[in-house]
PAZAPA-4460 file (N, C-alpha, C; in steps of 0.05 Angstrom, whole numbers, plus 32768, in hexadecimal, padded with zeros to 4 digits):
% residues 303
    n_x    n_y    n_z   ca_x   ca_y   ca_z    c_x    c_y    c_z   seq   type   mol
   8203   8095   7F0B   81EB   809D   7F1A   81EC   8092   7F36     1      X     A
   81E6   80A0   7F45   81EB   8095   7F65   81CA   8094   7F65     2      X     A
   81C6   8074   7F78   81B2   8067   7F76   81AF   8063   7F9B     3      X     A
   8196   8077   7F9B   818C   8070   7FC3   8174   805B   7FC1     4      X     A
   8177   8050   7FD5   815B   8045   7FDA   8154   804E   7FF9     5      X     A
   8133   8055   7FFB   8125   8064   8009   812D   8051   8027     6      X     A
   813B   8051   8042   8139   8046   8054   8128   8031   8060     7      X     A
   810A   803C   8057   80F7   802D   8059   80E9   801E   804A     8      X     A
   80E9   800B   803B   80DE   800C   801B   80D1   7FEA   8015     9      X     A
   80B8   7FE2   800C   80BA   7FBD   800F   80A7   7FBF   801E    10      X     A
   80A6   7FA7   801C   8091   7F98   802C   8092   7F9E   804C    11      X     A
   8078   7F9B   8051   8078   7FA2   8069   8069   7F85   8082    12      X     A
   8066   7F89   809C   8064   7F72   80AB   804F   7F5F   8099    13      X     A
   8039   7F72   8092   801E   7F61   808E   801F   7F4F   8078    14      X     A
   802D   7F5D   8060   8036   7F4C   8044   8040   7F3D   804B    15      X     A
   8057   7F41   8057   806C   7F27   8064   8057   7F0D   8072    16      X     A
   8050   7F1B   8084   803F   7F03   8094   802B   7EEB   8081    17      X     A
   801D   7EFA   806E   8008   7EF6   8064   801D   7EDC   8052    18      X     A
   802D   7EEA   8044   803F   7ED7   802E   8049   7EC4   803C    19      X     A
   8053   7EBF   8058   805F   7EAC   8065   804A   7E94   806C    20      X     A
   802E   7EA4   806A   8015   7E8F   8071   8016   7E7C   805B    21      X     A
   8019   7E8E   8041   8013   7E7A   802C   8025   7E69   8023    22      X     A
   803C   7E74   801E   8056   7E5F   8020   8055   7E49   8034    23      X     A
   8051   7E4D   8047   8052   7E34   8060   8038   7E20   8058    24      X     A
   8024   7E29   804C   8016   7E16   8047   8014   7E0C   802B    25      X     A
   801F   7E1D   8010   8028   7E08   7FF7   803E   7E01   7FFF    26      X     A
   8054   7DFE   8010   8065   7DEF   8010   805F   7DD0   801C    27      X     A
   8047   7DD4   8032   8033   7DB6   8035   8025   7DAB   8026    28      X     A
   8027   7DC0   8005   8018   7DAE   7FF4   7FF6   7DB5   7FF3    29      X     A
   7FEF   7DC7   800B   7FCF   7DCD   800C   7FCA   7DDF   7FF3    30      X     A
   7FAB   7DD8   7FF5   7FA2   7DE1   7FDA   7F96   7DF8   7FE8    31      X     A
   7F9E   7E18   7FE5   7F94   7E25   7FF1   7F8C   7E42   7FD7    32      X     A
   7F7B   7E4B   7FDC   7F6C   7E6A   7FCE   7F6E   7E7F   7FD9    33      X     A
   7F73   7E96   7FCD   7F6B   7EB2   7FDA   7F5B   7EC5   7FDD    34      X     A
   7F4F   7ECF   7FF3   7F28   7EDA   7FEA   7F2F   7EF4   7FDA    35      X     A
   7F3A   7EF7   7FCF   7F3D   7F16   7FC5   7F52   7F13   7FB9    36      X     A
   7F65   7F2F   7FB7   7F7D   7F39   7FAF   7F8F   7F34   7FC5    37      X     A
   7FA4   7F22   7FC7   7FA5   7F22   7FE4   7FC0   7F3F   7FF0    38      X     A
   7FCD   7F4D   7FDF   7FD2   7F64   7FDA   7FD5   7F72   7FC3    39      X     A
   7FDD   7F81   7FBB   7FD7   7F95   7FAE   7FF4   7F9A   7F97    40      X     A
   7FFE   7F7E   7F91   801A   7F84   7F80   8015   7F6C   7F68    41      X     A
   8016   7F76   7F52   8013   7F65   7F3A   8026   7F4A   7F39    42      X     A
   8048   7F55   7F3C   805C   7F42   7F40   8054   7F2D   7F4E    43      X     A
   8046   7F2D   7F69   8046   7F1B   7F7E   802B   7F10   7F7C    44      X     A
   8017   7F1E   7F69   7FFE   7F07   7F64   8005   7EFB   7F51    45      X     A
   8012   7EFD   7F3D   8018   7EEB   7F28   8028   7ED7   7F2C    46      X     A
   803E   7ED8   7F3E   8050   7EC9   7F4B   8037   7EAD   7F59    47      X     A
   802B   7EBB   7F6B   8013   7EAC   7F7D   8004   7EA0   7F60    48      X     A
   7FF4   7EA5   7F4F   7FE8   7EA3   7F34   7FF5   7E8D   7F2E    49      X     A
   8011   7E8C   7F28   8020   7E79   7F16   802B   7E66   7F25    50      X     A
   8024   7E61   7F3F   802F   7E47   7F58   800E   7E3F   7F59    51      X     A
   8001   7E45   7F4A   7FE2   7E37   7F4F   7FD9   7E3A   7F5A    52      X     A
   7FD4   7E54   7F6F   7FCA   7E57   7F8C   7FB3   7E73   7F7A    53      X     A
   7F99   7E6C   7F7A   7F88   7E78   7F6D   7F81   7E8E   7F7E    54      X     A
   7F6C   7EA4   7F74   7F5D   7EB1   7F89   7F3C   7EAF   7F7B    55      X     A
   7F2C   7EB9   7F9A   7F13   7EB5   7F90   7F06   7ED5   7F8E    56      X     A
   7EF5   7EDE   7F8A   7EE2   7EF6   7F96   7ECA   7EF6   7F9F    57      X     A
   7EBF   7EE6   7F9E   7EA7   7ED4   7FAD   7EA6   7EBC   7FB9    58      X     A
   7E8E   7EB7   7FD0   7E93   7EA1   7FD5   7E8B   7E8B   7FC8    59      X     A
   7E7F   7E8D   7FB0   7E78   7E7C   7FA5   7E84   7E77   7F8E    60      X     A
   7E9C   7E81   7F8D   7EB3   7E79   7F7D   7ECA   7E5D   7F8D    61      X     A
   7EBF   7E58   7FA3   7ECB   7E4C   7FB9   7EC4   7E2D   7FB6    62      X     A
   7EEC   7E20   7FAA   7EED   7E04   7FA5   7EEF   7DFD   7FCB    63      X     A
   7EDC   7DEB   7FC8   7ED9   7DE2   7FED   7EF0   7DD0   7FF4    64      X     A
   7F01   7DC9   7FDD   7F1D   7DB4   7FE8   7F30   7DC8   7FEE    65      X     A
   7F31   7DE4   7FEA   7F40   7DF5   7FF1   7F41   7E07   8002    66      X     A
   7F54   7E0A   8018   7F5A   7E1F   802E   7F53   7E3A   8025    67      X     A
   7F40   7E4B   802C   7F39   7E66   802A   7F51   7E79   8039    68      X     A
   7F65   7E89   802A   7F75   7E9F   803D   7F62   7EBA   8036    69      X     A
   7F61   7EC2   804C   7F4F   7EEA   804D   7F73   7EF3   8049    70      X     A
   7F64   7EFC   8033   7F76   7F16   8028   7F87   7F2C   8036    71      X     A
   7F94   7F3D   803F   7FA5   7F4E   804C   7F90   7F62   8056    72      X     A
   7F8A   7F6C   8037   7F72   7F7E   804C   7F56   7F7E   805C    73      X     A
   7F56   7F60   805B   7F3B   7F52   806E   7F22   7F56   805A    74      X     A
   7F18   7F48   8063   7EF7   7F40   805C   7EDB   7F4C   8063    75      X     A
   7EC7   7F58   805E   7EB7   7F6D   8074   7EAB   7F55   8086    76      X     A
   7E9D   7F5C   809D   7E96   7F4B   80AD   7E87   7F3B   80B3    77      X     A
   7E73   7F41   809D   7E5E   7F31   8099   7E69   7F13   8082    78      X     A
   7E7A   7F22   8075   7E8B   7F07   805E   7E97   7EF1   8077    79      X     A
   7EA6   7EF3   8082   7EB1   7EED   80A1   7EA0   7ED6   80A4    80      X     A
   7E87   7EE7   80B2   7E70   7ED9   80BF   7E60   7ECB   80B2    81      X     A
   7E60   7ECB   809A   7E59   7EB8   8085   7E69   7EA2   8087    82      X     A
   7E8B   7E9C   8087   7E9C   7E87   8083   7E94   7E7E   80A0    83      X     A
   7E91   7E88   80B1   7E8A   7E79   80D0   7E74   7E67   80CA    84      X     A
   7E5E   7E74   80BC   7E39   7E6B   80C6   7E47   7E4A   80B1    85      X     A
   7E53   7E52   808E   7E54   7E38   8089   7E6F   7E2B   8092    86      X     A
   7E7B   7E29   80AB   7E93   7E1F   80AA   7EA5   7E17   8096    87      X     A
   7EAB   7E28   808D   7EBF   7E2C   8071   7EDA   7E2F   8078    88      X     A
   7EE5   7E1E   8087   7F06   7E1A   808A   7F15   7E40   8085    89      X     A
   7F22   7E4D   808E   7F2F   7E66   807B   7F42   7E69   8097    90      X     A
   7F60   7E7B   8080   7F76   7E7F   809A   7F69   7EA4   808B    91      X     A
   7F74   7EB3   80A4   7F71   7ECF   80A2   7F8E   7ED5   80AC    92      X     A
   7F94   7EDD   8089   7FAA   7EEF   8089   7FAA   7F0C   8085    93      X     A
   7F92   7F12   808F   7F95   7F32   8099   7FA6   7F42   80AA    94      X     A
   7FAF   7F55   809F   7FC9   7F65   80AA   7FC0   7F67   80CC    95      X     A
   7FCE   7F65   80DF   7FC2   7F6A   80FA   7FC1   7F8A   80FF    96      X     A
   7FCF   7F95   80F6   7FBF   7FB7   80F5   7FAB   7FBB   80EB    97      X     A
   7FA0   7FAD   80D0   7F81   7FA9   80C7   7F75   7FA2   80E0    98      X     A
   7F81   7F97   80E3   7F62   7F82   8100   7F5C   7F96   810F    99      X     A
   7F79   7FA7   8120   7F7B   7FB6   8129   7F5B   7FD1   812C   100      X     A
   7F65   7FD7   810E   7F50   7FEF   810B   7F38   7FE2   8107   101      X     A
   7F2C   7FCD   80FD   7F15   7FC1   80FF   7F0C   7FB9   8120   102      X     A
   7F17   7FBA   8130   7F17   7FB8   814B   7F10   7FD2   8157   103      X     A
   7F28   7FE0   8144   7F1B   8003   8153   7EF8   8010   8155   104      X     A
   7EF5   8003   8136   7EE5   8013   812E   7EC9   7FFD   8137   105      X     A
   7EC8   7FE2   8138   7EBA   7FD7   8147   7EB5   7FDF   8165   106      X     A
   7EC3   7FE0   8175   7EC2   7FFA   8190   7EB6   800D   818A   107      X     A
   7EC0   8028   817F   7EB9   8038   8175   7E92   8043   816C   108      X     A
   7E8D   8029   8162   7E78   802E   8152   7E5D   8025   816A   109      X     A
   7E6D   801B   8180   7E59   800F   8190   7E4A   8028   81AA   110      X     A
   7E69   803F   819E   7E5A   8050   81B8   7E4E   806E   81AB   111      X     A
   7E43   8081   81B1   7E38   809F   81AD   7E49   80AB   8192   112      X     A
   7E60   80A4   818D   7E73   80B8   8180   7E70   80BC   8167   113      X     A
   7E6B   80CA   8156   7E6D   80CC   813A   7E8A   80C5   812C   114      X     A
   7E87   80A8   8122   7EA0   809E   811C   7EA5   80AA   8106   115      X     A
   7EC2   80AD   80F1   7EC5   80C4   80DE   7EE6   80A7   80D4   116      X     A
   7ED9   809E   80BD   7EF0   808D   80B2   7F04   809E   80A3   117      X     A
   7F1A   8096   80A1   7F27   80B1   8091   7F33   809A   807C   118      X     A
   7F29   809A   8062   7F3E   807E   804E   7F2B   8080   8034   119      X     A
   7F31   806D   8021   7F25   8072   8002   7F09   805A   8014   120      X     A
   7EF4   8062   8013   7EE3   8056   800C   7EDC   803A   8000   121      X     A
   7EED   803F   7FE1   7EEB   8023   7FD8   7EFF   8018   7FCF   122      X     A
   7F11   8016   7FE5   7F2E   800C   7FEB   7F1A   7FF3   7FFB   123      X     A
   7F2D   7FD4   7FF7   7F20   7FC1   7FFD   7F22   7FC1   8028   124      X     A
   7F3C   7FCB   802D   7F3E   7FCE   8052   7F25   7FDD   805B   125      X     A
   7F20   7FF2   8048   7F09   8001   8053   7EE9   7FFA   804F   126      X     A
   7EE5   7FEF   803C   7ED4   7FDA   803E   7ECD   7FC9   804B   127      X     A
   7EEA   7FC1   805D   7EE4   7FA1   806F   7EE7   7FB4   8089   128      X     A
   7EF1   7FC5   8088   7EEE   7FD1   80AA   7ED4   7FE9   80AA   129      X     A
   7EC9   7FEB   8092   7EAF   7FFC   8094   7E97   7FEB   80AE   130      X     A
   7E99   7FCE   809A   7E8B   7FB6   80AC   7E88   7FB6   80C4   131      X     A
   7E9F   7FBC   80CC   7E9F   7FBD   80E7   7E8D   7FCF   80FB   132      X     A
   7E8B   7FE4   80E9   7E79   7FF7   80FC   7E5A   7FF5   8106   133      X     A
   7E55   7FD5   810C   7E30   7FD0   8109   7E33   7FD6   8127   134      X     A
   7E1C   7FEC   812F   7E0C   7FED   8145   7DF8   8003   8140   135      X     A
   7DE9   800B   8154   7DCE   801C   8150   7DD4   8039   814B   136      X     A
   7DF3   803C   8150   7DF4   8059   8152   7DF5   8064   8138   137      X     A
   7E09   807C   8136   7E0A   808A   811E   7E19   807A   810A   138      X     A
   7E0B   8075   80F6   7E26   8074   80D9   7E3A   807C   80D5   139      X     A
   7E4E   806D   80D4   7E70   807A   80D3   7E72   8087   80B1   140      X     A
   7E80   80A8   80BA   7E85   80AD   809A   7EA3   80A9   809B   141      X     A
   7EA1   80A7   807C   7EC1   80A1   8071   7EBE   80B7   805B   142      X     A
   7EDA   80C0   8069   7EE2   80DB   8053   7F06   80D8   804C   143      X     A
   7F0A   80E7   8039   7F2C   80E3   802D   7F38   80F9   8025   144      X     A
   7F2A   8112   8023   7F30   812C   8022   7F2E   8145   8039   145      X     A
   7F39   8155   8034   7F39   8172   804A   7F19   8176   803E   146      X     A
   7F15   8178   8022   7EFD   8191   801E   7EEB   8172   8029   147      X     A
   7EDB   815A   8027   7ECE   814C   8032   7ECC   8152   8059   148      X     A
   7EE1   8158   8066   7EE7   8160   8082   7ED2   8174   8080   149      X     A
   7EDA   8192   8074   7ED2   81A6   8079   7EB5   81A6   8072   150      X     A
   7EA8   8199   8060   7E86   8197   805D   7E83   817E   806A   151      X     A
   7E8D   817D   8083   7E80   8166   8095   7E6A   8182   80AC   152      X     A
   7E4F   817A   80BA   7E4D   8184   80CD   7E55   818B   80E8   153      X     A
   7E49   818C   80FC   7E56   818F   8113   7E46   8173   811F   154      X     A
   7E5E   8170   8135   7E51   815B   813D   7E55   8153   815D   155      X     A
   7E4F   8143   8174   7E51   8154   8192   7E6E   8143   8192   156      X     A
   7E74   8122   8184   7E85   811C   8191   7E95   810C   816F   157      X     A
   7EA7   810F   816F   7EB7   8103   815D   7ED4   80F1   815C   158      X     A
   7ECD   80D9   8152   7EED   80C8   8157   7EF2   80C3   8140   159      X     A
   7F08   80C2   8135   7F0F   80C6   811A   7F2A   80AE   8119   160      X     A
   7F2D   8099   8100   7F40   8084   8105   7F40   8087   80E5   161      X     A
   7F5A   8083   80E0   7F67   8080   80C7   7F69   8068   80B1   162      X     A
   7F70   8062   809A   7F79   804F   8090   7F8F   804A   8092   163      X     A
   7F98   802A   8094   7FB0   8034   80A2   7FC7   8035   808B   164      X     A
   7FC5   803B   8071   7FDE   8042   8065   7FD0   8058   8050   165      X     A
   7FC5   806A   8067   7FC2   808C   805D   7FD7   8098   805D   166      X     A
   7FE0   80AD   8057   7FED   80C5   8055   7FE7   80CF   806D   167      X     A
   8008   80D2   807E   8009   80E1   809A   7FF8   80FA   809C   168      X     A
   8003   8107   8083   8002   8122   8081   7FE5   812C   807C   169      X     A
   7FD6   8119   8072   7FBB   8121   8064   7FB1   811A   8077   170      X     A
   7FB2   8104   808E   7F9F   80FA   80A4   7FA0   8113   80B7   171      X     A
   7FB9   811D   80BA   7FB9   813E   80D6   7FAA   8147   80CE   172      X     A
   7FB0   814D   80AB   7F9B   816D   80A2   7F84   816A   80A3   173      X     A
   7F76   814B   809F   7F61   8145   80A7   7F4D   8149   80C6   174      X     A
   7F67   8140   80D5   7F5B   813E   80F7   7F62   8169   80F9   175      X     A
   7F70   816C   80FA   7F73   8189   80FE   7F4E   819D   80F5   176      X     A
   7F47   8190   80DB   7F2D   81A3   80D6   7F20   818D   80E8   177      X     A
   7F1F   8178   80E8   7F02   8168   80F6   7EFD   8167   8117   178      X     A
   7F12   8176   8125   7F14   8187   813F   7F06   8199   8148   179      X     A
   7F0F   81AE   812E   7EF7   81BC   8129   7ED7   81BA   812A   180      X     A
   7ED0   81A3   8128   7EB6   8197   811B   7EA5   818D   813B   181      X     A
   7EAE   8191   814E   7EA5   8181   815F   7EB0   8183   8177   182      X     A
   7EA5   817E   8191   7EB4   8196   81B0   7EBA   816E   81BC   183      X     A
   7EBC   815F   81B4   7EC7   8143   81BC   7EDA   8139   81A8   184      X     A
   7EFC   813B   81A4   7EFD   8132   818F   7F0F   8116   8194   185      X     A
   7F13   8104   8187   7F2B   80EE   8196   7F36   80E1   817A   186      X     A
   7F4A   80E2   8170   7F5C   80DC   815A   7F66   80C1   8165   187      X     A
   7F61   80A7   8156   7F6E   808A   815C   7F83   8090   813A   188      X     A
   7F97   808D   8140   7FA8   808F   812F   7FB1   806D   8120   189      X     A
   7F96   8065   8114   7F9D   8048   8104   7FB7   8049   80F5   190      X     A
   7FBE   8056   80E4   7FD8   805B   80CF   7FEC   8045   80DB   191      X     A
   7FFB   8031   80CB   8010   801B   80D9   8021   802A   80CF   192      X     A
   803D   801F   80E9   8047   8029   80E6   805A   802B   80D1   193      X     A
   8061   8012   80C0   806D   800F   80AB   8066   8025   8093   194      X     A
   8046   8024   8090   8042   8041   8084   8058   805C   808F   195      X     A
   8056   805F   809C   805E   807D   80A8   8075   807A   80A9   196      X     A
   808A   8069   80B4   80A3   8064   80A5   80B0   8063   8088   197      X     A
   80A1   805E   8076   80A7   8063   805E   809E   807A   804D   198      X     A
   807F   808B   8057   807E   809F   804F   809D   80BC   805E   199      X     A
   80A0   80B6   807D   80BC   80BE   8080   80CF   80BE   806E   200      X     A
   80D4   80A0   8071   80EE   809B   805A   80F2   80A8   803E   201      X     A
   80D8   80AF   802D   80D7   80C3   8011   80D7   80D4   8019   202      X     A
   80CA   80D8   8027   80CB   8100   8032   80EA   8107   802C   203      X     A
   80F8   80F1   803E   8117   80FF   8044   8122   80F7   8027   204      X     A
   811E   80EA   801F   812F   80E3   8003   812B   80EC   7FE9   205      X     A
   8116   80F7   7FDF   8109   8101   7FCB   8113   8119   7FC6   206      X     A
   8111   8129   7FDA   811F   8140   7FD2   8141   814B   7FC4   207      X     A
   8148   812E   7FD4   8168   8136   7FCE   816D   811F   7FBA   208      X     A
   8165   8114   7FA3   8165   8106   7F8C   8161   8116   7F77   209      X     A
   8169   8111   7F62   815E   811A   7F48   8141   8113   7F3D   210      X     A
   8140   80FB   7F38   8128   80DC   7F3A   811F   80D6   7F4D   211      X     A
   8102   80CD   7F50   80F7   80B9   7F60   80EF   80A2   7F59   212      X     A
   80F5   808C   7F57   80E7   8072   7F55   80D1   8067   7F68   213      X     A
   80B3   806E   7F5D   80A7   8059   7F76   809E   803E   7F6C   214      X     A
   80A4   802B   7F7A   809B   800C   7F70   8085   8006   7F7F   215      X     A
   8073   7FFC   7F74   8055   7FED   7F78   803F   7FEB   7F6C   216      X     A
   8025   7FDD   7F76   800E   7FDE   7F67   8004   7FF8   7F5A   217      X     A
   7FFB   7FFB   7F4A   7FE9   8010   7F3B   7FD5   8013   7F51   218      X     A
   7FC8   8001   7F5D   7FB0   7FFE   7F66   7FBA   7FFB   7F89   219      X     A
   7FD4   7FFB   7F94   7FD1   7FFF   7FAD   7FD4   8017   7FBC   220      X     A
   7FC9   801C   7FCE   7FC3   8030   7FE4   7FDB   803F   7FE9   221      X     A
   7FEB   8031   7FF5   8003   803D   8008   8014   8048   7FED   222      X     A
   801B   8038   7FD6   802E   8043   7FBE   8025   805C   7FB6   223      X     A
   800F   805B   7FA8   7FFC   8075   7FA4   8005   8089   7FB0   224      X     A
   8005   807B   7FD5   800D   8096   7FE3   8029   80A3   7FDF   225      X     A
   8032   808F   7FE9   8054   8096   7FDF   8062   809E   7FCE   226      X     A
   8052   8097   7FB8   8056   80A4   7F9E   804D   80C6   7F96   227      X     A
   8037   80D1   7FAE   8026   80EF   7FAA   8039   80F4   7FBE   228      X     A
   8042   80EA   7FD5   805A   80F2   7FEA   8076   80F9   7FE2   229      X     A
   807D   80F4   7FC8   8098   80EB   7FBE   809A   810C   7FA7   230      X     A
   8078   8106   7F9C   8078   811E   7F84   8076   8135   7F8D   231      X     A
   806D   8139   7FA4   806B   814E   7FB0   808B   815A   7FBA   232      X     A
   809C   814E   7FC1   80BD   8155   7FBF   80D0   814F   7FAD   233      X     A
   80C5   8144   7F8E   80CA   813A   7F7E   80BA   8141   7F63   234      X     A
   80BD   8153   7F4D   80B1   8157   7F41   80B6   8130   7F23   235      X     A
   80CC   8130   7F2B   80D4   811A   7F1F   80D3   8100   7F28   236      X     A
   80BA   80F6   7F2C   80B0   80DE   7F3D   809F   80D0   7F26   237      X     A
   80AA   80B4   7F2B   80A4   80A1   7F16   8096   8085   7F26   238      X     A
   8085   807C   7F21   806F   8067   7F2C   806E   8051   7F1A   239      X     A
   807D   803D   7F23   807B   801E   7F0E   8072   800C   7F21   240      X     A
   8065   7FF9   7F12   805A   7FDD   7F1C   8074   7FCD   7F21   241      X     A
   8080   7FCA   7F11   8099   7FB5   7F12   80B0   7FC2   7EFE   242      X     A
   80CE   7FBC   7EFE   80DE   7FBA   7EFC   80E7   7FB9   7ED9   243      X     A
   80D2   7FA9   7EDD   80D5   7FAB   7EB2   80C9   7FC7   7EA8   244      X     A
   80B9   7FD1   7EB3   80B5   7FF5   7EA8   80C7   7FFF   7EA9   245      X     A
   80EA   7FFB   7EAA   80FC   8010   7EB0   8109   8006   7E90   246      X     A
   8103   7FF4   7E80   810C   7FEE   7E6D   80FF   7FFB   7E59   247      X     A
   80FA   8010   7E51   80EC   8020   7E38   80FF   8043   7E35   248      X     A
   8104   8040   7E18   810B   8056   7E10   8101   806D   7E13   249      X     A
   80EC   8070   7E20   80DD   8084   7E1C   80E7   808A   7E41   250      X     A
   80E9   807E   7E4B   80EB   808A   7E69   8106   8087   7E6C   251      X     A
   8114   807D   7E63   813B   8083   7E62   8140   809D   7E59   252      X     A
   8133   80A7   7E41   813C   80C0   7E37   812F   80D4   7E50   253      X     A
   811F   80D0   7E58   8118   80E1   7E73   812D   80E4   7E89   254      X     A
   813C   80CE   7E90   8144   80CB   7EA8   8163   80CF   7EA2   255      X     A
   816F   80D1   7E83   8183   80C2   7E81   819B   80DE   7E8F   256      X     A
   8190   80F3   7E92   81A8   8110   7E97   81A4   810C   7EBC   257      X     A
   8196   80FC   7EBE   8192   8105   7EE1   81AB   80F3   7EED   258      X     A
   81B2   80FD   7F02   81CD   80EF   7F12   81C7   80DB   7F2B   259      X     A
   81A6   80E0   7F35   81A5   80D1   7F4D   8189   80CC   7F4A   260      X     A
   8187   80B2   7F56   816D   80A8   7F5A   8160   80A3   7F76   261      X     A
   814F   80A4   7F81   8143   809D   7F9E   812C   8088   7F8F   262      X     A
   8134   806F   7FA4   811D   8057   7F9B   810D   8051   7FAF   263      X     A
   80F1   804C   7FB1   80DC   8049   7FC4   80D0   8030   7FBB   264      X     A
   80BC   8024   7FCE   80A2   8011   7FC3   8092   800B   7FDB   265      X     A
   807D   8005   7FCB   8068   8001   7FE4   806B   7FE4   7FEE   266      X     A
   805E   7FEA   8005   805A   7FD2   8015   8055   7FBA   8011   267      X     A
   8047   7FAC   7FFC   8049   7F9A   7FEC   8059   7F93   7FD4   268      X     A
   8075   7FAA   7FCC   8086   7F9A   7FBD   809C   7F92   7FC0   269      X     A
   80A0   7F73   7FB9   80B2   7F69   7FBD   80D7   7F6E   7FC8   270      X     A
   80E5   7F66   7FD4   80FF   7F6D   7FDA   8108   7F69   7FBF   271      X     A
   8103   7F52   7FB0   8117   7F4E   7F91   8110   7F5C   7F7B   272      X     A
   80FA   7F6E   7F7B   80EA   7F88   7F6E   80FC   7F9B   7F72   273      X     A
   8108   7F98   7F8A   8114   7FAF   7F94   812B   7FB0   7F8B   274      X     A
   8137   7FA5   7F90   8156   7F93   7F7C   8154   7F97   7F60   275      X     A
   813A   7F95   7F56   813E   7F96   7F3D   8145   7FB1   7F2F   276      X     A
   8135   7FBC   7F43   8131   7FDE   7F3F   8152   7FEB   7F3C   277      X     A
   815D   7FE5   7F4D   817A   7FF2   7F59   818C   7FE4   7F48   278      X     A
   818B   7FD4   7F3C   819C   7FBE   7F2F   8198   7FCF   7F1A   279      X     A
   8183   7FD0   7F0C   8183   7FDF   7EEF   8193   7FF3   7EEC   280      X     A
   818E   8010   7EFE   8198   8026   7F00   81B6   8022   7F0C   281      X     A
   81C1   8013   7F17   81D9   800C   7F15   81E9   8008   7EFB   282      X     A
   81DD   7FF3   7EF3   81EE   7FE7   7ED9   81E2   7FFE   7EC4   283      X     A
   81C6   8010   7EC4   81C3   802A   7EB7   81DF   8036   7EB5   284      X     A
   81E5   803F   7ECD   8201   804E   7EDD   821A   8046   7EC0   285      X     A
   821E   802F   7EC9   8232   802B   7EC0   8232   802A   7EA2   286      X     A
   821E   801D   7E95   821D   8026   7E7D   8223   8036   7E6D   287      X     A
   8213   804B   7E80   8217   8071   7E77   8238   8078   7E75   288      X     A
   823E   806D   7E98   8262   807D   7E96   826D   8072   7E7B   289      X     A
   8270   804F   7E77   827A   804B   7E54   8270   8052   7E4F   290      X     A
   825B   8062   7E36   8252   806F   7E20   825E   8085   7E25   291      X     A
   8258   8095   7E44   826F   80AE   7E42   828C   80A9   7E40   292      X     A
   8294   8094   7E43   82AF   808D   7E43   82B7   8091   7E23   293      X     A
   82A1   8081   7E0F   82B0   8081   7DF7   82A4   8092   7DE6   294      X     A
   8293   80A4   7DEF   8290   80C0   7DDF   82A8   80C8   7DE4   295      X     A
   82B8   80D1   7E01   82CA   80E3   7E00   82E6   80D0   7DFB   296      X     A
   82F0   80BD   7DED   8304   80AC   7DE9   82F5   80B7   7DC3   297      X     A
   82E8   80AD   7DB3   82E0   80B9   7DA8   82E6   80D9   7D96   298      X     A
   82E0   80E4   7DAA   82E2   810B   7DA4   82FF   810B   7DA5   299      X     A
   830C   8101   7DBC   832F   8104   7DC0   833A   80F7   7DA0   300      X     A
   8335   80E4   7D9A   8340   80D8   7D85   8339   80EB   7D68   301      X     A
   831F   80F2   7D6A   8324   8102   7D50   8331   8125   7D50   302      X     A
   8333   812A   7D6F   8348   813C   7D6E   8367   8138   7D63   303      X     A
***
């Protein structure tokens, strides 16, 4: 079985950054917590889980001998302004493209425009960059579909900013009707770019595989996407959390006549996830050729 992996695939700046925060400070021995999920991959909270480095979901789950890290996809702003009023020590390892679009849309919300969020609602980034939008003007909507676009009204002026690990393809078809909607229109294109490089990278590889492998959270954003990006040129697209789902009989007999695999993962999983992935279907590989080796050593002999 010839085994690709997607060009673009792994972790991306913000995971990286965020994980380098916390390493650099259990390796000082600090007793530090996480306000949330601090991404979105089971492997790497349990890893974090089992080095003792807890997380909280409130603040009043909050041991005061311990360093507060903000999660990847940030905190809404009033949570923020809470850790200020009681000076509560915290490092913010929020992705800087998060900040980014919480910046946008803090601008944004301060002047005439009917702001128009484009992301899941109750995805935790969009939650903390909803926050952002306090001023007197209009209420920012957040929508995630074409048909939500099209039963939007008219409106005189519209700026429209993304999540940033949406679907390329779904954010155009989005801005394309919401153009329509309004004789002012101005598209801030939040999407990072690591997103859009790896939705690229499946595009091109999915099609010319037999298999798709996507690796990541159940529960994160960008995989999800990659994974509806992958099935869409891939009727044969497969979505695991980790590396040990490739060990069951029931999905070998699926896969076992196909000749090539294309491997992906989201932005939060690991490089040695990734290894693990490609390692399997290797030594899969070879497995297969001996068993075909001694079926047909086998058949020859009882001829």
């Amino acid at each position: 079985m010839k085994v690709c992996v997607a060009e673009e695939a792994g972790f991306c700046f913000g995971v990286k950054r965020a994980l380098e925060i916390i390493e650099q400070l259990h390796e000082k021995g600090q007793n530090i917590c996480i306000y949330g999920q601090l991404i979105h991959n089971t492997t790497v909270l349990d890893d974090l889980k089992a080095r003792g480095i807890d997380r909280i979901d409130s603040l009043d789950q909050l041991d005061p001998v311990k360093t507060l890290i903000i999660r990847t996809h940030g905190i809404p702003k009033e949570t923020e302004n809470l850790l200020k009023s009681r000076s509560i020590p915290y490092i913010d390892a929020t992705c800087p493209l998060v900040k980014k679009l919480q910046q946008v849309i803090e601008k944004l919300a301060s002047t005439s425009t009917q702001l128009i969020i484009v992301g899941d609602k109750n995805h935790p980034e969009i939650i903390a960059a909803r926050s952002y939008a306090t001023s007197e003007f209009s209420e920012p909507i957040i929508i995630n579909s074409e048909e939500e676009a099209n039963d939007l009204e008219y409106f005189d002026r519209i700026d429209v900013v993304a999540q940033t690990t949406l679907d390329v393809d779904l954010f155009n078809q989005i801005a394309f009707i919401l153009q329509n909607k309004t004789k002012h229109f101005q598209i801030h294109n939040t999407i990072c770019k690591a997103t859009q490089v790896r939705q690229t990278a499946i595009k091109k590889l999915a099609p010319n595989v037999d298999f798709v492998i996507v690796a990541g959270g159940k529960n994160s954003s960008n995989t999800r996407k990659l994974f509806n990006i992958a099935l869409k040129q891939n009727k044969n697209t497969f979505h695991i959390e980790s590396s040990k789902e490739l060990f069951n009989p029931y999905f070998i007999r699926k896969i076992e006549h196909f000749n090539s695999v294309g491997i992906t993962a989201g932005a939060s999983t690991p490089p040695d996830e990734i290894d693990k992935i490609k390692n399997f279907f290797e030594k899969f590989t070879i497995e297969k050729e001996m068993n075909h080796g001694r079926t047909e050593r086998n058949s020859n002999a009882e001829r």
